[in-house]
N, C-alpha and C positions, 0 to 999 in steps of 0.2 A: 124812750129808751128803756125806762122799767117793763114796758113792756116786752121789748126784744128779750131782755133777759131772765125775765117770767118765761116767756114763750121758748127760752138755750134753755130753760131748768126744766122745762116740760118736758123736752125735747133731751134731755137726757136719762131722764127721769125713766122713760118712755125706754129711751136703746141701752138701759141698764139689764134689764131679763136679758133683751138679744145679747150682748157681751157676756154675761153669765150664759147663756147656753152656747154661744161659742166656744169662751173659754170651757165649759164642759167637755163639750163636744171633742176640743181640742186633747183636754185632759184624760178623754174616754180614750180617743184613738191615739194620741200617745200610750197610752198603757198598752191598750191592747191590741193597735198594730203596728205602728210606727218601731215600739221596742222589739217585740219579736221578730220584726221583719231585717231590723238592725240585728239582731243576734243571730240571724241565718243566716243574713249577707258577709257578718263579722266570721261563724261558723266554713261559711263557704271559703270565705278567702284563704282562709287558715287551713282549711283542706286542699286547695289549688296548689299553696304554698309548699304543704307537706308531700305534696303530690310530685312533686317538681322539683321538692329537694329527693324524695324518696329516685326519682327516673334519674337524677342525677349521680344517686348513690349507685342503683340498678347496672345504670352506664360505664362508671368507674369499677366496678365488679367487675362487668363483663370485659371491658376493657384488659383487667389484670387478668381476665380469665381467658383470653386470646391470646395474651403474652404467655401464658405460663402454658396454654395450647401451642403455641408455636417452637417455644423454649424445649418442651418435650419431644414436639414433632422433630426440632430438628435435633435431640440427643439419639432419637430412636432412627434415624437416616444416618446419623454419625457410626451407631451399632451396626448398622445394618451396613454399611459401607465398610464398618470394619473385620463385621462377619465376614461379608464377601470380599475381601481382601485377604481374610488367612484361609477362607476356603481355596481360594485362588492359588496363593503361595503353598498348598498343600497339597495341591493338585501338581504345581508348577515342580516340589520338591519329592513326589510319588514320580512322577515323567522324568526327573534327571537319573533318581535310583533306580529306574527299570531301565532306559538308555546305558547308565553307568553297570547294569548286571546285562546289557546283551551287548553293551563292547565290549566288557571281561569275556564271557562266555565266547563271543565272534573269535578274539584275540586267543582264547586259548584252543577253539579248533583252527584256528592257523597257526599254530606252534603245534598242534597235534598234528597237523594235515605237514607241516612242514615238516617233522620230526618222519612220518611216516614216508614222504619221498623220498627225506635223506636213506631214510634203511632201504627203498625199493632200489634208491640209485647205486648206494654201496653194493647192495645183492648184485644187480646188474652189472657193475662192476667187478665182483667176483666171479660171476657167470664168464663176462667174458675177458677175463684173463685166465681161467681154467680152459676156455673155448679155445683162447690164441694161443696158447701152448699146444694144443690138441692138435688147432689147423694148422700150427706152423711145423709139427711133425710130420704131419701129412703131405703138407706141399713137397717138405725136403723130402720126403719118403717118394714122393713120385717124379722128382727134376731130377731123385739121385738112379732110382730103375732107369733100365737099360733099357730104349725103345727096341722094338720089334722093327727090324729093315722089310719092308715092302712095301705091295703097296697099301695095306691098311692105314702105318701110318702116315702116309702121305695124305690120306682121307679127312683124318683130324685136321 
């Protein structure tokens, strides 16, 4: 049995350099890749992160930036709808005052054109009541002459 345990002390004696250059080994690439490698993936993730919150700010930007697009869009439709609503009514209130000045105008040549037949019709009416005194001299003037006996007038 002292032998077995001479022969575990050898035998470790022996895989003590190998565990020293393991642990070296280990202690090497710990330093110089395992760390690094850890502080880029650590690097990375913190960029993804910042990347993600950044799209997300990006997002809600534009977000607000679609509202306040729209928000205008629809203040400048409301202008424009109200442009075209007093152009409309200015149009619609230019068409009743040229309507409202050619029924005045119409209206006062038919009170001119009326005024002007009453004076032809009175004229006319002097004319012929100066005419019916005239003719009616005349008629009695000739029912009161003495016909001529023969036969001319019998002719008439």
């Amino acid at each position: 049995m002292q032998e077995i345990v001479h022969q575990l002390g050898e035998l470790f004696l022996q895989a003590v350099p190998t565990v020293l250059i393991v642990l070296a080994f280990y202690l090497i690439l710990r330093a110089l890749f395992f760390k690094p490698l850890m502080a880029v993936m650590a690097e990375r993730e913190a960029r993804t992160v910042g990347a993600r919150k950044a799209a997300e700010a990006a997002e809600v930007a534009a977000a607000e930036k679609v509202k306040q697009y729209q928000e205008a869009l629809k203040k400048a439709r409301v202008q424009v709808y109200a442009e075209h609503e007093a152009a409309r009514k200015k149009v619609l209130d230019e068409r009743a005052a040229r309507l409202k000045e050619a029924r005045t105008k119409a209206s006062t040549q038919v009170a001119e054109a009326k005024e002007q037949i009453a004076k032809e019709l009175a004229e006319a009416f002097r004319e012929m009541h100066s005419s019916v005194t005239q003719l009616a001299m005349e008629i009695a003037k000739r029912v009161l002459q003495p016909r001529p006996s023969g036969p001319a007038s019998g002719a008439r």
